[in-house]
N, C-alpha and C positions, 0 to 999 in steps of 0.2 A: 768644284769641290765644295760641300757642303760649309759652311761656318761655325766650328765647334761653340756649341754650347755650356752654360754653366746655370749648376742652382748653387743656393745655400741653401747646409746643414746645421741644424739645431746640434753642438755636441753634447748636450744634456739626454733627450730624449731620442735622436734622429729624425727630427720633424724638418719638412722638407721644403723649400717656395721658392720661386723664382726670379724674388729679390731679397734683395739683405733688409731684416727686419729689425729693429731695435731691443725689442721685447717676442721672445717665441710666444705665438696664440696657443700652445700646445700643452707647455711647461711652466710660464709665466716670467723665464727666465732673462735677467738680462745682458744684451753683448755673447749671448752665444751662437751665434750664427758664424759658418764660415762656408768661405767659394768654394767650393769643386767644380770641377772638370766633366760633365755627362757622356756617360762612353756606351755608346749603343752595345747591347747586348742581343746575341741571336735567341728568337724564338722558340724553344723545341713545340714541334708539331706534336699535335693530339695523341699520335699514334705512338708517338717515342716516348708519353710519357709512363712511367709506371703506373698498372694501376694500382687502386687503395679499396680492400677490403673493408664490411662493414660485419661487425662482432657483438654477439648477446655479450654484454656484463658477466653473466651467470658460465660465458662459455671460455673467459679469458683463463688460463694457468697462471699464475704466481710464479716462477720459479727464484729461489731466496740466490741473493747475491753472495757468493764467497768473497770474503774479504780478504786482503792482502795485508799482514801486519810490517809496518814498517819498524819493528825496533824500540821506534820510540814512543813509549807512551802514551807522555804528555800528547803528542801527534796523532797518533789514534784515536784518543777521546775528543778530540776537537773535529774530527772526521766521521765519528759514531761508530770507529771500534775497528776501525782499516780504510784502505783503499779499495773503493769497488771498481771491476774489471770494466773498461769503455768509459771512465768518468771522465769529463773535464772541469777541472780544479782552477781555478784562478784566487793566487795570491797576492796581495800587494803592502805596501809600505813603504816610508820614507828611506830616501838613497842610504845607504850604508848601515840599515839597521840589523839586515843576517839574512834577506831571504836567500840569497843564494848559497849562501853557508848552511842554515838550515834543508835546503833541496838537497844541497849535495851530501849530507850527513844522512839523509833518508838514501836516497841511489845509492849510495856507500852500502847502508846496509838489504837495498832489494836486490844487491846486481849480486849476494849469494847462491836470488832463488830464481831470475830471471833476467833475460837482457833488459841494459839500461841505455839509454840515448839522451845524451846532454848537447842541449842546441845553443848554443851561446852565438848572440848579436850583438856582445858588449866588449866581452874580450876576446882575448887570443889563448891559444893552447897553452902557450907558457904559465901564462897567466893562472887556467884554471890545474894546471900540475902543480903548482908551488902549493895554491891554497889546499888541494886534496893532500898534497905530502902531509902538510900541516894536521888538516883536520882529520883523514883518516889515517888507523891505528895500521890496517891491512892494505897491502896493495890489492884495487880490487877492479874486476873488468869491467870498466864503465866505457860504451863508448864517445867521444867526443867529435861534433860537427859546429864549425863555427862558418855559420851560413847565414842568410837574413832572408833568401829569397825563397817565399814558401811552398813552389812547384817545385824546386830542386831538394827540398827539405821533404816534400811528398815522397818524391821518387828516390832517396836515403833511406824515409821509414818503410818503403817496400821491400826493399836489397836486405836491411839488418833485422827486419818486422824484429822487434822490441815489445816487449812487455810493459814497459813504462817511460814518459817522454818527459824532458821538460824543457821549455820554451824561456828563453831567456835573453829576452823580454820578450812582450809583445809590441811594444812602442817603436820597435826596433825593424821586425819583418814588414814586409811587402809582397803582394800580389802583382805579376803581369798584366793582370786585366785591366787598373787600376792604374792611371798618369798621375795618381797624388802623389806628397812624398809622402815617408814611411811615417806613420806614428799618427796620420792627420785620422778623419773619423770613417773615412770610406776604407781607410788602409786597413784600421784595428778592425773594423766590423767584417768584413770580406776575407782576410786572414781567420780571426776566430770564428767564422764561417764555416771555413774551411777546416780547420784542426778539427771541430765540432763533428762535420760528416766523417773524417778518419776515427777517429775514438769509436765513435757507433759502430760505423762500418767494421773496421777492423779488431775492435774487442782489446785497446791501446788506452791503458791511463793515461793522462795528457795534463800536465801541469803546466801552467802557465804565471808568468811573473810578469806583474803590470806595477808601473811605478804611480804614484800618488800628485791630486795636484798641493796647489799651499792650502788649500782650504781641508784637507783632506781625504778628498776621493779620490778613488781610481782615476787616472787619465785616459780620455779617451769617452764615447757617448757610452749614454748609460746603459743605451740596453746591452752594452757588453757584457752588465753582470746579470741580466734577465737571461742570454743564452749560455752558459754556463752551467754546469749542477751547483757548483760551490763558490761561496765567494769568502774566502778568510785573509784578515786584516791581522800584520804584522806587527803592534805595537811598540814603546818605548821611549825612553829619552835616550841619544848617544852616548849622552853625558854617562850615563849609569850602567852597571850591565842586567839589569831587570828587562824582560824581555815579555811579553804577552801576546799567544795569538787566538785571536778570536774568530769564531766564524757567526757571519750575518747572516747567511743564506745556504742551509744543505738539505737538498733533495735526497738527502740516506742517513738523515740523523738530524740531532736537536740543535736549533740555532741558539747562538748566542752563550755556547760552549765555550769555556777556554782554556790554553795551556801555558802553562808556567816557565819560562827559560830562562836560565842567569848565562849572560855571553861570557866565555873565558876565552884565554889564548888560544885555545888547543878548538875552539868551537864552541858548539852551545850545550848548554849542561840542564836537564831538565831536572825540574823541581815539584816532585810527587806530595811535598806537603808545603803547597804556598803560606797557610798561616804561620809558624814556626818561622819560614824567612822573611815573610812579613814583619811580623813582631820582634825579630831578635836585636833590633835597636832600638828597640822604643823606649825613652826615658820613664823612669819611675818618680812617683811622688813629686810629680812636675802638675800646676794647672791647670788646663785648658785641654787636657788629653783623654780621651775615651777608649773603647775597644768595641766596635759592632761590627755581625756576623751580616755578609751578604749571601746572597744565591747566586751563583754566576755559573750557568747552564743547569746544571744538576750537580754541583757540589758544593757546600757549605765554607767559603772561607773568611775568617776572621781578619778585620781591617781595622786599623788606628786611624781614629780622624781626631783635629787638631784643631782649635780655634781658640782665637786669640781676638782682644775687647780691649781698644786704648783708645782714649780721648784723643777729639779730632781736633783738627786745628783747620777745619774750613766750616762754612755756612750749613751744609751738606754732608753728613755723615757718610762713610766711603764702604762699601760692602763688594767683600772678593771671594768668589769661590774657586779652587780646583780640586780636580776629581769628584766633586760634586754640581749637582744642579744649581746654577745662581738663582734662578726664581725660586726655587725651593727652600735654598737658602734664607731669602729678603723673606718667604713668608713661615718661617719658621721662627726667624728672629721679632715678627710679628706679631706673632700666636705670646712668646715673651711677655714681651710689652706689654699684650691687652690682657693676658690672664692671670699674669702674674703681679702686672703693676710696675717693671722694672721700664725704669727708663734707659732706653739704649738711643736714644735722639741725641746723644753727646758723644756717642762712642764709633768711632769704625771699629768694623768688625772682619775679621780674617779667615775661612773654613779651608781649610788643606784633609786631604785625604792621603796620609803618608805612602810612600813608598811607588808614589807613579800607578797607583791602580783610581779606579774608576766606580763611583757606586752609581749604578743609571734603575733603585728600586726603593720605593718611601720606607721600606724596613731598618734606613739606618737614621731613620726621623729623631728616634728617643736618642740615640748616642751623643746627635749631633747637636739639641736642645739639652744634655747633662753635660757635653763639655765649654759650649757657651757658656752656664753657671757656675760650672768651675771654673772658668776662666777669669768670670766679673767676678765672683767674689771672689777668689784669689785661694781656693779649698780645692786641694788634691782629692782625685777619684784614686783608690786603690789601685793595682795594675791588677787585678786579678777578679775583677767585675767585668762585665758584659753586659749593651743593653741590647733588645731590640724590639721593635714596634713602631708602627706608623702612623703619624700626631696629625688629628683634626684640627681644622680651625678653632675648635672650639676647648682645644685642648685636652680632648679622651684620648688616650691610649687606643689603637684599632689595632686588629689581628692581625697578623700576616701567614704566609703560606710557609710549607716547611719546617713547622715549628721546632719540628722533633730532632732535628735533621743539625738546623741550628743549636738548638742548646748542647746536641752532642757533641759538636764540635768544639764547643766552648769548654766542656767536662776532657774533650783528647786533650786538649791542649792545658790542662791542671790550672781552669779557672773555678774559684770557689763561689760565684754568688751570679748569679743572671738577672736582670730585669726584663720580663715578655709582660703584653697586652693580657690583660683579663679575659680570656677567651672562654665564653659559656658555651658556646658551641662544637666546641673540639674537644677532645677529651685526651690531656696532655699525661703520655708515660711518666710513670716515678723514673729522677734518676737518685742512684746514689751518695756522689761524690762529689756532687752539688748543688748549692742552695736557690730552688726559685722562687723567685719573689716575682709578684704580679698585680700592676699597678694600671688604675683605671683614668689618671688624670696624670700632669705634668707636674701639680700640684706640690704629690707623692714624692717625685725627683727633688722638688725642693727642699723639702720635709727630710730627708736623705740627704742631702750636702749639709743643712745646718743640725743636721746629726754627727755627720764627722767632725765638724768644726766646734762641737761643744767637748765629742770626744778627745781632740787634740788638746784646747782648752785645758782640760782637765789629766790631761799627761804631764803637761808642762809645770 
């Protein structure tokens, strides 16, 4: 009897060797190698295998995909306008944040127009009847398989051939070919292997739910999310019910798309106009407070960011960001310092991006350099200004994209005065119902707070 073999597996990349490495030569990563188990696998002969046509460019057909709408929305546009027929989807997020509340409020509403197949490897039947009583309104034909082993789960989606699947987890399933245990990297990758040729094969949406590590990826090696069509990221704090889902990766639409969700009792409740519940607690006539508009896929939402300037009490002044970039941050408060003259070398400094959202674009540069100086000098910005523009080192106002797009959003929502970039090269629509101002230095922002502060001044 032969002597089973073993390699390790890179779970970053799937990079492969014969002994356990320290550092993958692949990925650069460290400590990610793990044993498995080498399971000889039969060869198909030449003659068994299919063969593979070769096609003019000019001779392939198009045929445009029909989408499937699920109901919701905000879910749609994160997807690029539905569910297309054979996709596989992979979701993920931290334990208890909604994905499977959110799947099953979609299945809720496709099993009107099409069989639905819920595969749960987590719970039990009871389990997912309480939560469906809960969240949906109708009793509705969903069927349920609480399986893990994914030939048996094959041979299920043959008997009820289903319109739409969802996989719940993938951490969870296992293959017979495969002596690992479930969840390890040969498991996850040979499972969504497999789910992948049914989807194609059979013309079967296939959602899949993959749990997150601490550092915040998907569990499991990476190229999980290279075979896949889609990969979208569940957002949030538990603490709060603000919900966000984004997608990184779709082969049927724009990445970096996202959708709005407030979690309630009853499920999750989408929110069609995020600036509005953004903003509807944001303090007025407070220091340190702004309002700048981001781009976040192809729609214009308005965000409060917040910073806050107190004298330190170490050697080292203390600089924190959230929801924004920290290096962006340290060289913004930089750009301060050398253009303006202020000294911030006594001050920690604090940048928060209210409400749990994320700005990852230099467009909210100006907001974030006018509420640092409202903060140090201690002069309220309006609540009904908006900046936006992306700050050189050298302290000029640069353009950004979407201009138009931006300001208008700032005008739906009944603000009366905008700060954008001096843009000569674009040629910016008149609006109405509010005032733009357009400023070519950081300078200009200053010149503007110690304008309100003489106006106040002189109220008093």
């Amino acid at each position: 009897m032969a002597k089973p073999t073993t390699k390790f597996v890179c779970r970053e990349c799937g990079f492969e060797s014969s002994k356990w490495l320290g550092r993958c030569p692949n990925c650069d990563t460290w400590n990610s190698f793990e044993e498995e188990k080498v399971v000889e696998v039969l060869k198909t002969s030449v003659k068994e295998k299919k063969k593979s046509e070769v096609f003019l460019l000019k001779d392939v057909i198009i045929q445009e995909d029909k989408r499937v709408k699920t109901g919701i929305e905000e879910f749609d546009r994160v997807l690029g306008g539905g569910i297309i027929r054979g996709s596989l989807v992979l979701i993920g997020g931290d334990p208890g944040i909604g994905k499977s509340t959110l799947l099953l409020q979609v299945a809720g509403n496709i099993s009107k127009s099409m069989k639905v197949l819920y595969v749960s490897g987590e719970e039990s039947l009871q389990q997912i009847k309480l939560r469906a009583d809960r969240i949906l309104k109708e009793k509705q034909e969903i069927y349920l398989l609480c399986e893990t082993n994914i030939e048996e789960i094959e041979r299920k989606i043959e008997n009820v051939m289903p319109g739409f699947v969802i996989i719940d987890s993938i951490q969870t399933m296992y293959t017979e070919e495969s002596p690992t245990i479930p969840g390890s990297i040969s498991q996850v990758r040979q499972v969504t292997q497999r789910l992948m040729e049914i989807a194609k094969q059979k013309g079967i949406s296939i959602f899949i739910i993959g749990h997150v590590t601490k550092e915040g990826a998907i569990a499991g090696p990476k190229v999980l999310e290279h075979m896949v069509d889609t990969v979208l990221y569940f957002e949030g704090d538990r603490t709060q019910s603000f919900r966000i889902l984004r997608a990184v990766k779709n082969r049927f639409g724009s990445t970096n798309e996202i959708g709005v969700f407030d979690m309630e009792e009853n499920g999750l409740r989408e929110i069609r106009n995020p600036s509005e519940f953004i903003l509807s607690n944001r303090p007025k006539n407070v220091p340190g407070t702004t309002v700048v508009c981001s781009i976040q896929g192809t729609r214009p939402i308005l965000m409060e960011v917040q910073s806050l300037l107190c004298r330190t009490n170490f050697g080292v002044p203390r600089r924190m960001a959230t929801g924004f970039d920290y290096n962006r941050s340290v060289l913004l408060l930089a750009v301060i310092e050398k253009r303006l003259g202020i000294n911030l070398s006594q001050f920690d400094a604090y940048i928060n991006v209210a409400g749990g959202m994320k700005i990852q674009e230099p467009a909210a540069d100006l907001g974030v350099i006018a509420s640092s100086l409202s903060g140090y000098f201690n002069i309220p910005i309006p609540h009904d200004v908006c900046f936006i523009g992306e700050v050189g080192l050298t302290g000029e106002v640069r353009g950004v994209s979407n201009i138009d797009k931006r300001i208008g959003e700032a005008q739906k929502m009944g603000f009366s005065q905008v700060f954008i970039p001096d843009m000569k090269t674009k040629e910016i629509k008149k609006f109405e119902n509010i005032k733009v101002i357009k400023v070519k230095d950081i300078k200009e922002i200053l010149d503007f707070l110690k304008q309100l502060q003489r106006q106040e001044r002189a109220s008093l």
